[in-house]
N, C-alpha and C positions, 0 to 999 in steps of 0.2 A: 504494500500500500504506500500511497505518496506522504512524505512528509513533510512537517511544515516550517523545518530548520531553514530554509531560507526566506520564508515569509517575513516582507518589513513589519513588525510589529512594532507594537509599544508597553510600556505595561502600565498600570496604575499611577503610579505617582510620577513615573516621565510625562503621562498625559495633565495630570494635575499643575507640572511646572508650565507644558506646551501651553496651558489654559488659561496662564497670567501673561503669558506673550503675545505673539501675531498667528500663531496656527487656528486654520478654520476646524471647528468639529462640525464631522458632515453625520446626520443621523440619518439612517436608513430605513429606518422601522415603520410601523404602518403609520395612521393620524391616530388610531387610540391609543396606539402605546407613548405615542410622543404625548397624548393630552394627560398622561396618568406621571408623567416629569421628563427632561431631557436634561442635558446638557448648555448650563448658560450663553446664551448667544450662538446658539448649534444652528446650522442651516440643515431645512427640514426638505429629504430631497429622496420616496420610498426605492426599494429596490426596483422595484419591478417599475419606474417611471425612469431613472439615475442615467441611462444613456441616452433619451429625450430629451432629458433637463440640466442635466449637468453643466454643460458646454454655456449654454446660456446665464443660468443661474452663478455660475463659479467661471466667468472668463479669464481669468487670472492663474494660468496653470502653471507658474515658477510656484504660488502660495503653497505652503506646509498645510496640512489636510492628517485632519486623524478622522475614521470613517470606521462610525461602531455600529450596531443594534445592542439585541436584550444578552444574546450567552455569543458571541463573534463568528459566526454561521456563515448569517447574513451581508458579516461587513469582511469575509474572506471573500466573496462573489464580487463584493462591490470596489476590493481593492483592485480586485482584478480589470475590472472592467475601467476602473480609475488608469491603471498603470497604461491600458490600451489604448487608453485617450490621451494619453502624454502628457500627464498628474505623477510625473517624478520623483515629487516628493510627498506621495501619500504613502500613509504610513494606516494600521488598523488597530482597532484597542482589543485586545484579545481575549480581556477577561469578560466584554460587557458591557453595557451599563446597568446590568443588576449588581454585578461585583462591582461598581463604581459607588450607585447609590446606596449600598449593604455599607459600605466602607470608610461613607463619613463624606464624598469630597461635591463639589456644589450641585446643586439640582434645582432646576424651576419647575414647579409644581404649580399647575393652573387650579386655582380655587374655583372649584365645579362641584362640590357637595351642597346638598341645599339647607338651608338654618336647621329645619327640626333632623337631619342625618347629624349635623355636625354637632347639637344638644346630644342625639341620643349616644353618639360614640365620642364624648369629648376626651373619654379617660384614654380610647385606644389611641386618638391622635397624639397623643403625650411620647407615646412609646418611638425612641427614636428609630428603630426597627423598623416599624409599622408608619405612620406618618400619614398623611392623607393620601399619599400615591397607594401606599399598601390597601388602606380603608375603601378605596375605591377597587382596586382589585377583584378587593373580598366582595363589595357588594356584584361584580359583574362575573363573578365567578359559580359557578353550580358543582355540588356534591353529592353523589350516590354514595346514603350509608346500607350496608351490607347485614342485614341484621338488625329488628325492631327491639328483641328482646334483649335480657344482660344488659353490658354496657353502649347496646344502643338508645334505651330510650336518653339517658342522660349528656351522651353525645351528641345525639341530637339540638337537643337544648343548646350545650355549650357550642354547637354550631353558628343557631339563629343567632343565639346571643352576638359572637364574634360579629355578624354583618352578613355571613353566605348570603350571597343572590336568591339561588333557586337551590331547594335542597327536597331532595329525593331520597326515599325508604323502602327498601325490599325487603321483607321478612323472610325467612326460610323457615320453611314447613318439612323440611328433610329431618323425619326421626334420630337418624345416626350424625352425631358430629364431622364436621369436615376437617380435613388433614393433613400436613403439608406433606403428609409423607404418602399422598395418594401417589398409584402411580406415572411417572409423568411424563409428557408428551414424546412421540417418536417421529424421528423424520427422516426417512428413508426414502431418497429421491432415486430411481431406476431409469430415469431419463427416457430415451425411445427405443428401449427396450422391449421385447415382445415374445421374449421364448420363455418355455415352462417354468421356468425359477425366475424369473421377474416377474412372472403373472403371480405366483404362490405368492412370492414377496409382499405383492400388493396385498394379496387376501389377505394374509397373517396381518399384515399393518391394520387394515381396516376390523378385522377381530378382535387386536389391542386396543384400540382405539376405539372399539364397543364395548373394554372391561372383561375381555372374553381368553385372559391369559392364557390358560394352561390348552388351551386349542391355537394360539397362538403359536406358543412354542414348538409344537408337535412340528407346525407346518415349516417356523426357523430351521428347527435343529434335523430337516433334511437334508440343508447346504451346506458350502463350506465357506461362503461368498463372506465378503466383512461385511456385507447389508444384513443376511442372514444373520451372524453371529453379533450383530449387534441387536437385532431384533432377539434373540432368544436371551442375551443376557436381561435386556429392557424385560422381557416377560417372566423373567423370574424375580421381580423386584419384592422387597427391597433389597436381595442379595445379586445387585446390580454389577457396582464397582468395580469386584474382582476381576469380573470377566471381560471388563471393558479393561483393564489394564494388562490385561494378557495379552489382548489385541495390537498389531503394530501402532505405533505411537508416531508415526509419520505419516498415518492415513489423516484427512483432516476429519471425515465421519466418525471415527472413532473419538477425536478431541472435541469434536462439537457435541459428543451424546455423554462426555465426561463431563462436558461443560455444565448439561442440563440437569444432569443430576447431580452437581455439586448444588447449583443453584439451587433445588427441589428443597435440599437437605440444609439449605442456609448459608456454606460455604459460599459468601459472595466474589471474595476474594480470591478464592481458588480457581472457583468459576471463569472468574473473567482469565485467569492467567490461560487456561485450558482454549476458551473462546479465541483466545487472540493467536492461540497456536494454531488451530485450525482454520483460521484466515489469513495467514500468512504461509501453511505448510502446501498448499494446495488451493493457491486463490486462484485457479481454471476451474472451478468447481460449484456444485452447488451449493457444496454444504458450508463451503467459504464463504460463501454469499449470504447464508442461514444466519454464519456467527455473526457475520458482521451487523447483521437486524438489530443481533441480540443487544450487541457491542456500543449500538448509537440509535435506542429504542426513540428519540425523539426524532428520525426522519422516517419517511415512509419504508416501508417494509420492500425489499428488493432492489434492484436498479431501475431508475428509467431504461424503457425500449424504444430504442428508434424506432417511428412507423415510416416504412416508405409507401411514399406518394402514390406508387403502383400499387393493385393487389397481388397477391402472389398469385401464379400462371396457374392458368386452371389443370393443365396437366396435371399437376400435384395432387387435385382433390383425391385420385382414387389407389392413391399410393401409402404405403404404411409410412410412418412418420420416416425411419431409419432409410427406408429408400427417397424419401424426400429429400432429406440430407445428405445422402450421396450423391443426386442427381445436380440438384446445387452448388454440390461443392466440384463437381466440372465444368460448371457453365463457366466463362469467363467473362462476359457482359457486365457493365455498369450494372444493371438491376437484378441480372440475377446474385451480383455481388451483394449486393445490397439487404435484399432478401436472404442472403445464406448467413450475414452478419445477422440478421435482424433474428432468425431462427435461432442460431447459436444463442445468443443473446437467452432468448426463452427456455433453452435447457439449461441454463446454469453454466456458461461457458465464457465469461465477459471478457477474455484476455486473447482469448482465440477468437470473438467476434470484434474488436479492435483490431486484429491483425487485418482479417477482410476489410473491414472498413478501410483500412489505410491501404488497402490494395485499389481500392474503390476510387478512393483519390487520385492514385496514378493513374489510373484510368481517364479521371475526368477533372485534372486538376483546378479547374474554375466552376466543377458545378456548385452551387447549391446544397443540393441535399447531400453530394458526397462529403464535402465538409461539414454540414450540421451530423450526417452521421457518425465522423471522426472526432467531433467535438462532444457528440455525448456520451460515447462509448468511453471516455474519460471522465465520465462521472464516479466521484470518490467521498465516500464520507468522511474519511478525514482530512481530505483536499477537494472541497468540491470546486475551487475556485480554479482545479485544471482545466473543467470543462466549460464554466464560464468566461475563463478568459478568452478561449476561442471561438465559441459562440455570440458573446457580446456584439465584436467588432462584423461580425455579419451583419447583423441588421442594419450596420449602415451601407455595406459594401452591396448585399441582395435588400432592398428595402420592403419590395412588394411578393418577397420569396414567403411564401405558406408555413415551407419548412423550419423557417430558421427560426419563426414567430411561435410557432407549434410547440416547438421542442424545449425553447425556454422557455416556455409556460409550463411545461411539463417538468424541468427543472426546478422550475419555484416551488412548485406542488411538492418537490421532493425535498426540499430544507424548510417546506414549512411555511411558504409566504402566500397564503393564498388570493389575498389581494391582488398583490403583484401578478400572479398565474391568471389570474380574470382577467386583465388586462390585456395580457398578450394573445389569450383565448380569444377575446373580442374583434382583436385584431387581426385573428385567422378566420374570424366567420365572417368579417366584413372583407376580407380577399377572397374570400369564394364557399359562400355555404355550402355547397352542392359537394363539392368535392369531398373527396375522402378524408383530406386532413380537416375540413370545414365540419364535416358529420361530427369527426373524432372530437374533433374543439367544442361542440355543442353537449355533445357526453359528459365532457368533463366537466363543463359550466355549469349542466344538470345536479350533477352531482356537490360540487364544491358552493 
């Protein structure tokens, strides 16, 4: 995975001295998080707007520029897309501005609570912790408590009391106590696979995964496969571990299903050591892709997928997945390139679907979509700002391209901005609803 040892950062209290001099603080965040406090004299300038506005609003590109959001996601995207505009000396705060305002140093906080909120919570606003940015939080905040009886009814109370917004109660009617030490999740991916021990595989999985262990097993401990014997350890739980550490320890399957059950069992810290092995031991894979969910639970689950512009050849439809991918992987055409990235991509293969994509390019070095494909296939959770920086500067270079507009919206969606994703969503159904990417961008508007 990419690291962020040369990222221009800043930390804390270097931003704090830049904040008594001439450096602009550019904040990136939506308009509510800026209305709940920013940064003194910050220019308020959202991700998903920053290469529309930038240039205009900030014409001064020698200026020092510190460029944050809420936990520094948001403001690695947007240094990037800074750096591409030839903003030299932007630099990003790394820890935040929740670590900014947690830590004592200035915040303007617009007074938007109304007389009888600020009577009823006058003691919470004392707590310098909490303050009215917090109090406003709370109120626009909602909590599902888990549990009416015990120390739910009183939790409850001490909720309202606090300010929660909207708070939610589901009782449990389940006679038996619930347990961390239920058995816990299996993920055995067999890709496009199709012969007698990946079909069993699947069943047994689906059987675990009905609670139906000891039928589970039966059907594992026919193989010898490491899906298999991670499946029969997982169904003898809770005498799991052993058997997972008899297994090679350079599979990343095997570190991602030690991962899960350290995690089941509390080890948080174990856990993740385990997780990051298996993302790093075998990142061509699915189950690398798995850990890394686990590893950075606040982006979306997965990678973004390039969608090409075409759909894929209908010749495909009446072919087994596996001959699909053969057939692809001889074509050598721009789209059938595209398509056989776009496919890998879906099995859990992101570093072998970067390779095609960058074939793609040679192929078509000024298209469009071959580029937005090579830019997104560079999507990283703990760099996402490889794939933004190369994406960014298209949209000025393709302005009325479908794709380029599509795909960062579909970026945004995946660090979490969804404002900023509507945006550029809009901007792909206003070039062409009819189209395939115009259909796509209407989906996801549905949805978000």
């Amino acid at each position: 995975m990419a690291t962020s040892s040369e990222t221009p950062t800043v930390s804390l209290r270097e931003a704090a001295e830049l904040l008594a001099g001439d450096a602009l603080f550019l904040d990136v965040r939506e308009q509510g998080e800026w209305d709940l406090g920013h940064v003194p004299e910050a220019l308020h300038i959202p991700l998903g707007v920053l290469e529309d506005r930038v240039t205009d609003e900030l014409p001064d590109r020698e200026r020092e520029v510190v460029v944050y959001c809420a936990h520094g996601r948001r403001s690695l995207a947007a240094l990037a897309t800074l750096r591409a505009l030839g903003y030299e000396r932007s630099r990003h705060l790394s820890d935040g501005f929740e670590e900014w305002e947690k830590s004592g140093f200035p915040v303007v906080v617009p007074s938007t609570l109304e007389p009888d909120q600020r009577r009823r919570y006058s003691r919470h606003l004392l707590i310098p912790e909490l303050g009215e940015a917090g109090q406003r939080r709370l109120l626009e905040s909602s909590v599902l408590l888990i549990g009416a009886g015990g120390l739910g009814s009183p939790a409850s109370l001490y909720l309202a009391a606090a300010g929660v917004g909207t708070l939610g109660i589901v009782a449990l009617t389940r006679d038996e106590p619930t347990t961390a030490l239920d058995p816990p999740p299996l993920f055995l991916d067999l890709g496009v696979r199709d012969d007698a021990q990946a079909r069993d595989v699947r069943r047994a999985s689906l059987l675990y995964a009905d609670g139906r262990l000891d039928d589970a097993r039966k059907i594992f401990e026919r193989y010898g496969s490491p899906e298999a014997k991670i499946g029969a350890a997982f169904a003898a739980w809770p005498d799991t571990m052993p058997a997972l550490e008899a297994l090679p320890q350079s599979n990343s399957a095997v570190r991602l299903h030690e991962g899960i059950v350290l995690a089941t069992t509390g080890a948080e810290r174990a856990a993740r050591t385990e997780l990051e092995a298996a993302a790093r031991l075998q990142p061509d894979t699915p189950y690398a892709v798995r850990a890394d969910d686990f590893l950075h639970p606040k982006f979306a689950p997965g990678l973004p997928l390039f969608v090409p512009s075409e759909p894929f050849p209908a010749a495909l439809a009446h072919r087994s997945p596996s001959n699909q991918l053969a057939l692809l992987a001889h074509l050598r055409t721009k789209p059938a390139r595209l398509h056989y990235g776009s496919a890998l991509q879906r099995v859990g293969m992101p570093l072998s679907a970067r390779r095609i994509f960058d074939d793609a390019v040679k192929l078509a070095p000024d298209d469009p979509e071959t580029l937005t494909a090579a830019a997104v296939a560079r999507f990283d959770k703990d760099e996402p700002a490889a794939a933004f920086s190369r994406l960014g500067p298209l949209t000025r270079r393709f302005p009325r391209a479908q794709t380029v507009r599509f795909h960062l919206g579909l970026l945004l969606v995946w660090i979490g901005d969804a404002e900023g994703a509507k945006r550029q969503l809009r901007q792909v159904r206003a070039l062409g609803p009819e189209t395939r990417l115009g259909r796509e961008a209407k989906r996801f508007l549905d949805r978000l």
